[in-house]
N, C-alpha and C positions, 0 to 999 in steps of 0.2 A: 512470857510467850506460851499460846496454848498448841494444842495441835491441831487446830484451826483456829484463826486470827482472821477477822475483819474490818478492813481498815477505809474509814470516811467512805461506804459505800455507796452509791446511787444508781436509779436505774427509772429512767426519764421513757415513756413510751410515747412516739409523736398521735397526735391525734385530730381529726376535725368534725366539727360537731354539724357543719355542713358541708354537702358534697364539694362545693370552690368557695369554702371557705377558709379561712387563714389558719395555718398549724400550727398545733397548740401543743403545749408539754402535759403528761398525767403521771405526777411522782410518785410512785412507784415506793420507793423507794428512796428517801432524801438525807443520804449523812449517818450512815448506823455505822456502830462500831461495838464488835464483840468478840471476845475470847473462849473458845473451849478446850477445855483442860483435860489433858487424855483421860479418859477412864470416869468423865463425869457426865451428868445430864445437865446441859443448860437448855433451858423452855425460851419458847418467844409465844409469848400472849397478847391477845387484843382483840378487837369484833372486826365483822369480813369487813375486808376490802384496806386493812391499816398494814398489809406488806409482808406478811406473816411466810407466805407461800413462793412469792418472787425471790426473799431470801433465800429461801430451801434450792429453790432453781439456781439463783446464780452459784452458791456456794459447791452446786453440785457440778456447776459448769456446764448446766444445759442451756442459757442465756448468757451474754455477755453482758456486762456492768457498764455504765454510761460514764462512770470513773467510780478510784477508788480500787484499793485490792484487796483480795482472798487469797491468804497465805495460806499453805499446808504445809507442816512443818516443815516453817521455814524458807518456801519456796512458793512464789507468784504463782498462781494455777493458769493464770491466764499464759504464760510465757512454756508451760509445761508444752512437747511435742515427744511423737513415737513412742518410744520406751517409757520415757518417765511420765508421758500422761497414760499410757495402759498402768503403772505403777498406781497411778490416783487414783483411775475408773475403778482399780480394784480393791482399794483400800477404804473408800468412802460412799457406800452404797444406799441406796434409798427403801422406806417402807411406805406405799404411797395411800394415801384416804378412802380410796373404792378397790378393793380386793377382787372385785371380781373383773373391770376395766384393765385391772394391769397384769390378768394374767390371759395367756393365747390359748382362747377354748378348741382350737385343735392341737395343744400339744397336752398328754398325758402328765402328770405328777413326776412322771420319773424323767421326759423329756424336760421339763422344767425348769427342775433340779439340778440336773444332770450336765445341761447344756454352760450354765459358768463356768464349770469343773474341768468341759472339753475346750474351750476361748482362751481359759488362763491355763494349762493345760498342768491342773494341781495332780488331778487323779489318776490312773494308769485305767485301760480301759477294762481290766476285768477286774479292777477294785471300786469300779463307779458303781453300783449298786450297793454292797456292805455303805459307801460311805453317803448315797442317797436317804439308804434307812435311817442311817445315825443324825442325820438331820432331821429327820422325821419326827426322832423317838427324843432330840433335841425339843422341839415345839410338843411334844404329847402326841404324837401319830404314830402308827403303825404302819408294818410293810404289805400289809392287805390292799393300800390305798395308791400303789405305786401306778397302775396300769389302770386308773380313773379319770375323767376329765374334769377343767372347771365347774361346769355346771351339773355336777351329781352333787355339788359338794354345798353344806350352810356358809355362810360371810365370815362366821370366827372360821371355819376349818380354811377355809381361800385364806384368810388374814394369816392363818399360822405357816401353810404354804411358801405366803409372799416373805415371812420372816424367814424361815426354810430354807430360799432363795440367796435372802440378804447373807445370811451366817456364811453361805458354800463358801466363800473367798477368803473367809478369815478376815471381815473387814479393821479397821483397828478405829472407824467412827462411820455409826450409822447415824442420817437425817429422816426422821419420821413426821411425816407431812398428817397431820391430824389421824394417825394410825386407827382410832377409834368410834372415830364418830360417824360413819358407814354401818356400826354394828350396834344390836340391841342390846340393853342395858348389865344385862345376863353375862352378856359373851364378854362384858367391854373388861370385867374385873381380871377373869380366865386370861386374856389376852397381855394386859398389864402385867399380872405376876408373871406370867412368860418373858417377857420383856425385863421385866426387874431381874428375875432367877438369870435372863443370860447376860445382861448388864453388870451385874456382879461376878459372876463365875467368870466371863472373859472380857471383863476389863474392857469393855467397848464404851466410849465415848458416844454421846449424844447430842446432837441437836431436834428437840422435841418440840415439834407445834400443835398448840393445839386453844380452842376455845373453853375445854372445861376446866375450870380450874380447879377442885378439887381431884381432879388428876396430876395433874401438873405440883400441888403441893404432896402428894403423895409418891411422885416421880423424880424430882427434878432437885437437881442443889442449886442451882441458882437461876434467876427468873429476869428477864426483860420484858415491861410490856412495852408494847408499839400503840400507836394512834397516830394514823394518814401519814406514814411513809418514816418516823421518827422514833426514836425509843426516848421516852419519855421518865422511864424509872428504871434502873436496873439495883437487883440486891440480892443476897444470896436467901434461900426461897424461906426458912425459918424466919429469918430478920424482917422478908415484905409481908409475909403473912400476919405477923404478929402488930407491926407497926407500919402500913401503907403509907406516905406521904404524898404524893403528888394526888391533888384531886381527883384525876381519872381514876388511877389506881384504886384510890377507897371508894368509888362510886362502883367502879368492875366487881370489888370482892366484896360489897355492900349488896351486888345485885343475884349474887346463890342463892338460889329459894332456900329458906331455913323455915322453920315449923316457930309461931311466935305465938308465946303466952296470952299474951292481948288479945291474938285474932286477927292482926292489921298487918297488913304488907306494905313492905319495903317502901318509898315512893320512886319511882324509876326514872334512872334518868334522860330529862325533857330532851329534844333536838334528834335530828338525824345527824349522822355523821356528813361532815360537807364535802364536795367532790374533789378530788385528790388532783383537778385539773385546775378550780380555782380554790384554793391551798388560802383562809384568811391569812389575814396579815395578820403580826404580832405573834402569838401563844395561838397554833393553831385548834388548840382545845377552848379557847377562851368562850366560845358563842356559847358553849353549853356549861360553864362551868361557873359551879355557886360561889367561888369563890374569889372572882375574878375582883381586879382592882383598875385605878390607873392605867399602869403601864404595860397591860395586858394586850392589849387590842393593839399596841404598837410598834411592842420590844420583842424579837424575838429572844426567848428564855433562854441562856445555854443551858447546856449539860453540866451539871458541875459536880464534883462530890460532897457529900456532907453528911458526917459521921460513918455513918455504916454501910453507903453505899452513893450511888450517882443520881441525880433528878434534875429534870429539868421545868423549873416552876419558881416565878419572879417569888415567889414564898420565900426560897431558899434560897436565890441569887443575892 
């Protein structure tokens, strides 16, 4: 058991592709299961639109699940009420993709900040400033910036803010919704060590999403990627880096621009991703995948384990 558990999750949004016409399912979300372990980072990878995000929502419990549960230690989120869900809101907090979207450009730095501190009522109110600062000086900011609004400020300085934010509760697991990718290339590393340096100092658990991957191997101890609503490989991030097995998987970390001796790029892989509403039959990866067989196009693949970690690929079944 981790201190978040995800179990058989789904999350089905009705839809119609014409005004009276017949409604239709778009999966979302179809069957994931995963564990984080207090004080670790687990990643969820994959290209837009494979569930990466809806995850982050339900687990946060800003969405309900179409089935399927999210434990927090030990306890159904969905079932939590009053007291013991203010316990969640404040233990499990978000860092969200656009820093400058998720903060209120009429409220100052110190309104901010400030304002968790007075909700869960941690701080007393003539020690809410000392402990503002120390947030501050947490992320690399100073008390200069307390009485500033969002918009004086660059996308890392909002981004470090927003982490600023997350820390005030003392969460014991933050979910970072692509933390970095709103920021230029510069900022993204500054940001990362910030997140590492407090990841370790306080033991805060993670669930990390994001598309770069050479983040996420430099982040993260264990990795799941997803494609159209499924986790399709999951391994601890040393073992998938070095040795990918499921054909998606080595075509994703095949696809890192790298600098090649030859002069010749990668060849990319063919297809778009298919609509999450009609979901192919069989191995829903199989239209684009080189290495399809038989019983691809028919069988759906389970999950299974094998050796060092889970995949789900008629290779390995």
């Amino acid at each position: 058991m981790g201190i978040i558990d995800v179990v058989d999750l789904r999350k089905y949004f009705p839809v119609r592709r014409k005004a009276f016409g017949k409604q239709e399912w778009l999966k979302a979300v179809d069957g994931v299961s995963l564990s984080i372990k207090d004080g670790a980072v687990f990643a969820l990878v994959g290209e837009s639109g494979s569930g990466k995000s809806t995850v982050a929502r339900l687990v946060l419990r800003l969405i309900s699940p179409t089935s399927g549960r999210i434990l927090f230690q030990d306890r159904d989120i969905q079932a939590l009420r009053g007291g013991s869900l203010q316990v969640f809101r404040k233990s499990v907090q978000i860092i969200f993709q656009d820093p400058f979207a998720s903060l209120n450009p009429r409220m100052t730095v110190f309104d901010t900040l400030s304002e968790p501190l007075k909700i869960h009522k941690i701080t007393k109110k003539p020690e809410l400033k000392d402990k503002v600062v120390s947030l501050l000086n947490d992320v690399g900011m100073q008390a200069d910036v307390l009485n500033r609004y969002p918009h004086e400020f660059s996308g890392g300085q909002r981004q470090r803010i927003c982490i600023a934010r997350a820390l005030a509760v003392s969460p014991k697991s933050i979910v970072a919704d692509e933390p970095l990718s709103a920021l230029d290339v510069s900022i993204q590393a500054q940001i990362l060590n910030i997140l590492q340096g407090l990841q370790k100092q306080l033991k805060i658990s993670f669930l990390f999403i994001s598309h770069d991957l050479r983040v996420v191997q430099y982040f993260s101890d264990e990795v799941a990627v997803m494609y159209l609503g499924k986790i399709v490989e999951h391994a601890m991030t040393d073992e998938l880096f070095k040795n990918p097995c499921h054909p998606y998987t080595i075509e994703l970390l095949s696809s890192v621009p790298k600098i090649r001796p030859d002069g010749k790029n990668k060849e990319i892989l063919k297809g778009d991703v298919p609509s999450p509403i009609d979901v192919p039959p069989g191995c829903p990866f199989h239209p684009r995948c080189p290495r399809r067989f038989d019983p691809c196009d028919k069988i759906v693949p389970e999950l299974k384990a094998t050796n060092d970690r889970i995949v789900s690929c008629h290779l390995f079944n």
